[in-house]
C-alpha positions in Angstrom: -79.0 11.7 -13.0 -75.8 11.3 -11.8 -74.3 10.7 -8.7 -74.8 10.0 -5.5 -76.5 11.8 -2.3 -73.5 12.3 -0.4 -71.6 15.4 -0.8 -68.2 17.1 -0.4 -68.3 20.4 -1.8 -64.8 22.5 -1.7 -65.7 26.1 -2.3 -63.4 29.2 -2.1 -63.1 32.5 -4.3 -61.6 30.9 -7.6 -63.3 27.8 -7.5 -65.4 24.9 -6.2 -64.7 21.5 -6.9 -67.3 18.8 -5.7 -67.0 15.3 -4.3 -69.2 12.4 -3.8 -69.9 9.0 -2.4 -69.6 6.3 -5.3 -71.9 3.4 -4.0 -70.7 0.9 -5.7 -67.2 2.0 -5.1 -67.5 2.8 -1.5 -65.3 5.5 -1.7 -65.3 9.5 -2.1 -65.0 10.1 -6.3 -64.5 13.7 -7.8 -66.7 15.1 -10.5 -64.7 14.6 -13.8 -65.0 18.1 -15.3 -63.8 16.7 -18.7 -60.3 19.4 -18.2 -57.4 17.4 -16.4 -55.0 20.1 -16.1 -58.0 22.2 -13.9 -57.8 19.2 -11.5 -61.5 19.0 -11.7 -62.1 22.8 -10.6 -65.6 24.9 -11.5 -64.2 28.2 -11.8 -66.0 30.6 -9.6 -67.4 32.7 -12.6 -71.1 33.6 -13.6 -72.0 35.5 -17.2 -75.1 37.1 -18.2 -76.1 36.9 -21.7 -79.6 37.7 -23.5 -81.5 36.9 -20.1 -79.6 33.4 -19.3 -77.0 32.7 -17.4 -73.9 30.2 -17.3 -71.3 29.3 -14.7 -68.0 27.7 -14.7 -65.8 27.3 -18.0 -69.1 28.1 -20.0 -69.1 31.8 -19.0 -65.6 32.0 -19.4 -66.3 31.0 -23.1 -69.1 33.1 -23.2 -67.4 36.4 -21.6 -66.1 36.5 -25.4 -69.5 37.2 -26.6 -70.2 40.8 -27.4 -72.5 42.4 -25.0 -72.2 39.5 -22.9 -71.8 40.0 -18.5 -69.2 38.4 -17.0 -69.6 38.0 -12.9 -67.0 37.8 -10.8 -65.8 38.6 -7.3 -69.0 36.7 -6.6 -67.5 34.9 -3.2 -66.4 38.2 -1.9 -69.8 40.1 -2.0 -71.8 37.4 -1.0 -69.6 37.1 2.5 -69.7 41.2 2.8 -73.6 40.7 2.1 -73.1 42.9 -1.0 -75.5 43.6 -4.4 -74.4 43.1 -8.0 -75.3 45.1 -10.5 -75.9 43.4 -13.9 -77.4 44.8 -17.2 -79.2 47.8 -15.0 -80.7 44.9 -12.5 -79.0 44.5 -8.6 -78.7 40.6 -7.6 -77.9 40.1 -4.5 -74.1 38.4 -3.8 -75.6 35.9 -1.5 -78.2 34.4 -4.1 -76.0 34.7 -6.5 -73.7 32.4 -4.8 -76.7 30.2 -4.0 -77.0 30.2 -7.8 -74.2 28.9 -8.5 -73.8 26.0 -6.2 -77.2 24.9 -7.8 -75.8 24.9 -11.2 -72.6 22.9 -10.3 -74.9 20.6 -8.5 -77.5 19.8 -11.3 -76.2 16.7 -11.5 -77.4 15.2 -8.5 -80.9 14.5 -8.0 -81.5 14.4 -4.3 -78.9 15.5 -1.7 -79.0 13.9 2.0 -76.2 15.5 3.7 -73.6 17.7 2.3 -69.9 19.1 4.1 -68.5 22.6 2.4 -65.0 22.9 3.1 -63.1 26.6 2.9 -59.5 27.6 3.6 -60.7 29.3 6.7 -63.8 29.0 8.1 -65.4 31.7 10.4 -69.3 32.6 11.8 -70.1 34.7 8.5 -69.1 31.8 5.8 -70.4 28.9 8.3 -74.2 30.7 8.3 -73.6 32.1 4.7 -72.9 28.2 3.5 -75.4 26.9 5.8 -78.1 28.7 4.2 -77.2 27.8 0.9 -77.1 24.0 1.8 -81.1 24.8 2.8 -81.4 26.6 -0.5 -81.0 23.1 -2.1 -83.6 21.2 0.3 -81.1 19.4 2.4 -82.1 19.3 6.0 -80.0 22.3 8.4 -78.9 19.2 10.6 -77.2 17.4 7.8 -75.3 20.5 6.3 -71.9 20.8 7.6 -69.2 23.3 7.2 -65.2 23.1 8.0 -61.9 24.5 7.0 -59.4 22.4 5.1 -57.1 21.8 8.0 -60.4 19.7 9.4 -60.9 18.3 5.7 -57.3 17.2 5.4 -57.7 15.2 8.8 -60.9 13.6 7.9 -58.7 12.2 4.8 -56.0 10.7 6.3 -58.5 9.0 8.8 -59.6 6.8 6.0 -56.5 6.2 4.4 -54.1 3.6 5.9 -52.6 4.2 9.4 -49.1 3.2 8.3 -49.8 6.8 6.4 -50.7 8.6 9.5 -48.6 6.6 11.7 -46.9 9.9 13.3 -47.0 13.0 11.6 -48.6 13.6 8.4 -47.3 17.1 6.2 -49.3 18.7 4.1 -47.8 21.5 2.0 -49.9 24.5 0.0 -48.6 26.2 -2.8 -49.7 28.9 -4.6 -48.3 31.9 -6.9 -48.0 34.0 -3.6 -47.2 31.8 -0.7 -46.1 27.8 0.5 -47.7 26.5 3.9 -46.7 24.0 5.9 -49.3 22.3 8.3 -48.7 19.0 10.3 -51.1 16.3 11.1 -50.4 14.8 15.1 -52.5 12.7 17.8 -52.5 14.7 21.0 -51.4 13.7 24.6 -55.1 12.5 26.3 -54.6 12.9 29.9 -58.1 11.8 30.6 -58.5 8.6 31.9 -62.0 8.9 31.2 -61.9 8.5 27.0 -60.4 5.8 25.1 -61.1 7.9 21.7 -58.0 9.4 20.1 -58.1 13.2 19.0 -55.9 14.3 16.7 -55.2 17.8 15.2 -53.3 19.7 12.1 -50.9 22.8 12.9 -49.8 25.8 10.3 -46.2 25.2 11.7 -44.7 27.1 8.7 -45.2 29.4 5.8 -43.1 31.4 3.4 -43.9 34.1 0.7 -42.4 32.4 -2.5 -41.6 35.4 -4.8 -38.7 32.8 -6.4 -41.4 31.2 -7.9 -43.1 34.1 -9.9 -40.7 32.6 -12.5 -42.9 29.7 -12.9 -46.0 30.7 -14.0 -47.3 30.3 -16.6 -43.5 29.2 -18.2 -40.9 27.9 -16.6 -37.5 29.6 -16.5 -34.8 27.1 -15.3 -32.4 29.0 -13.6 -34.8 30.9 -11.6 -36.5 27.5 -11.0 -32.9 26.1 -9.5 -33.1 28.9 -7.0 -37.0 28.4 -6.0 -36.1 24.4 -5.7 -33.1 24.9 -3.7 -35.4 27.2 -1.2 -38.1 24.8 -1.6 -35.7 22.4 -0.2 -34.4 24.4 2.9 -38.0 24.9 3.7 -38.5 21.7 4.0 -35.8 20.2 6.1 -36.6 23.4 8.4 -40.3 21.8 8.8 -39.1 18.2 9.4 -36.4 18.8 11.8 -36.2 16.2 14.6 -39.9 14.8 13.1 -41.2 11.8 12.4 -42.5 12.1 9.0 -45.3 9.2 7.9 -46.5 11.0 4.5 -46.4 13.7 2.6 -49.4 15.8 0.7 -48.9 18.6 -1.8 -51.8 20.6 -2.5 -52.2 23.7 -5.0 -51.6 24.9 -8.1 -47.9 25.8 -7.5 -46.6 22.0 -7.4 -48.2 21.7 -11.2 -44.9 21.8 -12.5 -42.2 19.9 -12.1 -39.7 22.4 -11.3 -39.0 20.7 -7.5 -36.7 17.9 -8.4 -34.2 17.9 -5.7 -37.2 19.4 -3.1 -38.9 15.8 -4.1 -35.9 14.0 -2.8 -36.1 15.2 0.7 -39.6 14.6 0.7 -39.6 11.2 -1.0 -36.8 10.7 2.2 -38.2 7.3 4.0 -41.8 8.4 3.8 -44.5 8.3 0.8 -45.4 11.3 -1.2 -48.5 12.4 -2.5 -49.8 14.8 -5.4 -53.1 16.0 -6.0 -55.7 18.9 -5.4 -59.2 17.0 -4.6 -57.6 16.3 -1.1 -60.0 19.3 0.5 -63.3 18.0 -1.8 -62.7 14.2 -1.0 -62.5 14.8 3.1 -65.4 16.9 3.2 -67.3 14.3 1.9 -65.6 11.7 4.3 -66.6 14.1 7.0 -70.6 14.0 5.3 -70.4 10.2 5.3 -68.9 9.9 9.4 -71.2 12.4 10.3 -74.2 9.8 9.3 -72.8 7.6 11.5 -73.1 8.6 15.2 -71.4 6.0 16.4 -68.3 6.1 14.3 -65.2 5.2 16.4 -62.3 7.0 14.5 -60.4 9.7 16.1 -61.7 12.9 17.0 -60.9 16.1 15.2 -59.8 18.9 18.3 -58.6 22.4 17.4 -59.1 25.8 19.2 -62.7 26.2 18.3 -63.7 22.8 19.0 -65.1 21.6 22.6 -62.8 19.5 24.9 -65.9 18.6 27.4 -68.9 16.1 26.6 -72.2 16.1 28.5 -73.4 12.4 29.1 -76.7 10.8 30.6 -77.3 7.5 31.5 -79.8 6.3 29.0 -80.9 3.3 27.5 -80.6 2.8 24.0 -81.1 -0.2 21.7 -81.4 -2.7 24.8 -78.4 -1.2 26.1 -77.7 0.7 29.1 -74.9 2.8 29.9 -73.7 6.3 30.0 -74.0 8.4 26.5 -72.9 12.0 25.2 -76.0 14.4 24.2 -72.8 17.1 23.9 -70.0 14.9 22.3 -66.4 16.2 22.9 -65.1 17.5 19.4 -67.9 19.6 18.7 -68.5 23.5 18.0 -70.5 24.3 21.1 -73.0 26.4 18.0 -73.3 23.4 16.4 -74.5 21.6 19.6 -78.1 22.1 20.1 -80.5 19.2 19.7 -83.4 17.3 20.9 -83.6 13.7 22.1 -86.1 11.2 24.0 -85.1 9.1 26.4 -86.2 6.4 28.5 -85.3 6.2 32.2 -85.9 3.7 34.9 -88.0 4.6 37.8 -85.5 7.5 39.7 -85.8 10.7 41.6 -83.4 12.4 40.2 -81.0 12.6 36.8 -77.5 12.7 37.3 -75.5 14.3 34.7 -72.1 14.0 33.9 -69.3 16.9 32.7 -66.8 14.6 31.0 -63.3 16.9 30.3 -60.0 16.0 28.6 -57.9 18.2 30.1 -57.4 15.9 33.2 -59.6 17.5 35.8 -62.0 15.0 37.9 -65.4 14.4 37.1 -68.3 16.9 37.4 -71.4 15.9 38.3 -75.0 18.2 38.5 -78.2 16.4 38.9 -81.5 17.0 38.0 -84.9 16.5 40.5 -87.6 15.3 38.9 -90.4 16.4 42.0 -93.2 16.8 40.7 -93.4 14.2 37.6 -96.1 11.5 38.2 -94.9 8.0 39.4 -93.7 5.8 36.7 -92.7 2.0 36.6 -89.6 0.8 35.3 -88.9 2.2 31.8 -92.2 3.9 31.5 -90.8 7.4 31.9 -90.1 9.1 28.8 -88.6 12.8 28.6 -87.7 15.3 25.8 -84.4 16.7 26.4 -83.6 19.7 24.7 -79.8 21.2 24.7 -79.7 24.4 23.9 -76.0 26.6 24.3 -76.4 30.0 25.0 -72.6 30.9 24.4 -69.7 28.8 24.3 -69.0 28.2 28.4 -73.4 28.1 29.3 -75.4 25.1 28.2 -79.4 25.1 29.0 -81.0 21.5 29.0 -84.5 21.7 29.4 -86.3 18.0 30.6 -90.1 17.9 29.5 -92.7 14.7 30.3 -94.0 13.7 27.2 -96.0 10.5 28.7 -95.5 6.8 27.3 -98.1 6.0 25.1 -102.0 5.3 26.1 -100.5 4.2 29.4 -99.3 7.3 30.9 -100.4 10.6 29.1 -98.0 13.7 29.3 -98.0 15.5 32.6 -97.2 19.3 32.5 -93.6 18.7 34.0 -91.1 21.0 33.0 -87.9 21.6 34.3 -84.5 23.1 32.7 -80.8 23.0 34.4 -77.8 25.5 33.3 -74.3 23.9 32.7 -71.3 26.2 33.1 -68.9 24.8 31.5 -64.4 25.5 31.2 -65.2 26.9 27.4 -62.6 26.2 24.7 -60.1 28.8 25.8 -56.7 27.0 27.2 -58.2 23.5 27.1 -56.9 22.9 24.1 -53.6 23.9 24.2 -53.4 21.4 27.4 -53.9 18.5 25.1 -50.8 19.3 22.9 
C-alpha cells in the first residue's frame, strides 16, 4: 500500500488530482501518475466494458475498444442528482462519482481525514463531497471541503513569509479565460485577537480568445499578440501593489508563449509554475485541521464567520477562556459536542468575541437547579448546535463526575443571536 492517511483531493469536471502527507518527508507530495505533461491529473472519465469498469487514462485507452462505454459528464450529473444510462442499466451520477474517487484512491489503505478542494464551492458540492468522503469510512468530522481560493491560502501559509510578505498573485489560465486573484492580510480592528486573517480576491479576469492560437500548436504571431495582452493584463493587476510572489496555475501557461509577460512578472518578485497548487493546500488544510491549536493565520471570506463563542474552561491544567465556535468557520460546519469541567459557580458566562470592532457581548447561563458540586467536580456536555447562520442553540446537560457524583436530570439550552456573516466581512478589508 502506498501512501499516507492524509489527503488532499482536488476534484472538478475534467479531472482530480490527489495529494498526500509524506511522513518521512513532512510535506504535502502529489501522486505521480507516471504522465508528466498531465501534471499528475486523473482524468474525470469512467468506461464500461464486458461488466468491468476503468477510470482515468485506462478508459480513455479502453473507449477504443469496440463495444466498449465510455462515461463522461459524470461531475455534472452527480451535482444535478442525475442517472446514467449504461449498456440498458441506470447508475446513479452520485455513486458513480463515489466510484470513482474509490478507484483513484486504491492506493491508500486507511484514510484519517481528507480536504476536497473545487473551483467553487457551494451547499450542493459541499454535502455531495461530504458524502463521498463517508463512502470511503473516513469519519464526517474529519472530511473537509473548500474552494481553491481557500486552498491557494492554505499553501502560501506553509511556504516562507518573505513569499507572502504582502500580496501574493495567483493567475488561472485556461483555453477560455485568465483570472487574477490576490492574496492580502486584512485590517483587524479588534483589540480582542492577536490571530491574523487573511483572504484571496478575483480582482481581475479576461476572456483570452488571442490565445485559441495556442492550443494544441503554437502559432507565433498570434502568440506575440496574446503575450503583449498578457502583459497589459498584468501591469493593470499590479498597479500601485506590492507584489511578494507570483503563481500560475492551469493548462494555458503549458507553453511558453509568455516571454515578455514573464518579465513583468519575474519584476522584483519570485515566480512560480505548476498545477498541484489546489491538491497540495487541500491537504495542508487536512493536516492544520488535526491540529486545533494551530496558530497560523485565519482564512476569512464572505461565507466564513467573523464572531467566536468562548467559555472559560479548563483544559490540560490550564485555565482560561477558549472558543467552542472559532472565528473563521462556516457557521454549518460549526456544530459539535464538548465536556467541560467548571469550578464551583452559579452561573456560566459566555462570551460573543467579534472582529469587526464592536465591544464585547456577554450572555450567561444559570445553572439553578444542578446539585452542589465542589471545586472541579462539575462536569457538563455542551452541545452547539446552529440553526441558521445569525442563531446558535447551546444546550448544557449534567453528566455527573464519576462514582462521586452521578448525573442529575439538569438540562438547560441558551439561543445566541448572533451579527451573521453579511457586512462583517467587508469591514475587515
Amino acid at each position: 500500500m502506498a501512501h499516507g492517511s492524509i489527503i488532499g483531493y482536488d476534484i472538478n469536471a475534467k479531472m482530480c488530482q490527489i495529494s498526500y502527507y509524506n511522513e518521512q518527508t513532512q510535506e504535502p507530495e502529489t501522486v505521480d501518475t507516471g504522465i508528466e505533461k498531465e501534471n499528475n491529473q486523473i482524468p474525470l472519465v469512467m468506461n464500461y466494458y464486458k461488466e468491468t469498469w476503468t477510470y482515468g487514462r485506462q478508459a480513455r485507452r479502453m473507449s477504443t475498444v469496440r463495444d466498449s462505454i465510455c462515461v463522461e459528464g459524470i461531475w455534472e450529473c452527480a451535482l444535478g442528482n442525475r442517472k446514467i444510462e449504461v449498456d440498458g442499466q441506470e447508475y446513479e451520477g452520485v455513486q458513480l462519482l463515489a466510484d470513482f474517487v474509490k478507484y483513484t484512491l486504491n492506493g491508500f489503505e486507511e484514510i484519517e481525514s481528507i480536504t476536497f478542494t473545487v473551483p467553487e464551492k457551494n451547499e450542493d458540492i459541499r454535502v455531495l463531497l461530504k458524502g463521498i468522503g463517508q463512502k470511503l469510512g473516513v469519519a464526517k468530522e474529519n472530511i473537509y471541503v473548500q474552494d481553491y481560493k481557500e486552498s491557494f491560502c492554505h499553501y502560501m501559509f506553509n511556504q516562507p513569509k518573505e513569499l507572502w510578505q504582502y500580496e501574493a498573485a495567483l493567475f488561472y489560465c485556461d483555453e477560455d479565460v485568465i483570472r487574477a486573484y490576490m492574496l492580502r492580510e486584512l485590517k483587524n480592528s479588534s483589540q480582542k485577537s492577536r490571530e491574523s486573517f487573511v483572504t484571496v480576491d478575483k480582482v481581475a479576469d479576461a476572456r483570452m480568445e488571442e490565445l485559441e492560437a495556442v492550443y494544441p500548436v503554437l502559432h507565433v504571431e498570434k502568440a506575440k499578440a496574446a503575450d503583449e495582452h498578457f502583459k497589459r493584463f498584468i501591469q493593470s493587476v499590479f498597479n500601485k501593489k506590492m507584489i511578494s510572489s507570483v503563481f500560475l496555475t492551469g493548462d494555458g501557461f503549458e507553453n511558453n508563449w509568455y516571454p515578455n509577460s514573464l518579465k513583468v512578472l519575474c519584476n522584483g518578485r519570485r515566480a512560480f509554475l505548476g498545477n498541484n497548487l489546489y491538491s497540495k493546500g487541500a491537504c495542508y488544510s487536512s493536516m492544520r485541521y488535526a491540529d486545533p491549536y494551530d496558530d497560523g493565520p485565519i482564512y476569512l471570506d464572505g461565507t466564513k464567520m467573523t464572531e467566536q463563542i468562548c467559555l472559560r474552561m479548563r483544559i490540560a491544567g490550564q485555565e482560561g477562556w477558549y472558543p467552542i465556535v472559532a472565528w473563521g468557520t462556516h457557521w454549518y460546519e460549526a456544530d459539535g459536542q464538548w465536556e467541560v469541567i467548571l469550578e464551583d459557580t452559579s452561573d456560566i458566562e459566555i462570551h460573543i468575541e467579534s472582529l469587526d470592532g464592536e465591544d464585547l457581548k456577554v450572555e450567561t447561563v444559570s445553572l439553578e437547579g444542578l446539585p452542589e458540586r465542589t471545586d472541579y467536580s462539575l462536569r457538563l456536555q455542551i452541545e452547539v448546535m446552529f440553526l441558521d447562520e445569525r442563531t446558535c442553540r447551546l444546550r448544557f446537560k449534567d453528566v455527573g463526575f464519576g462514582e462521586f457524583y452521578p448525573a442529575s436530570d439538569f438540562f438547560v439550552e441558551k439561543e445566541l443571536h448572533l451579527g451573521g456573516i453579511n457586512g462583517q466581512f467587508n469591514s475587515l478589508s
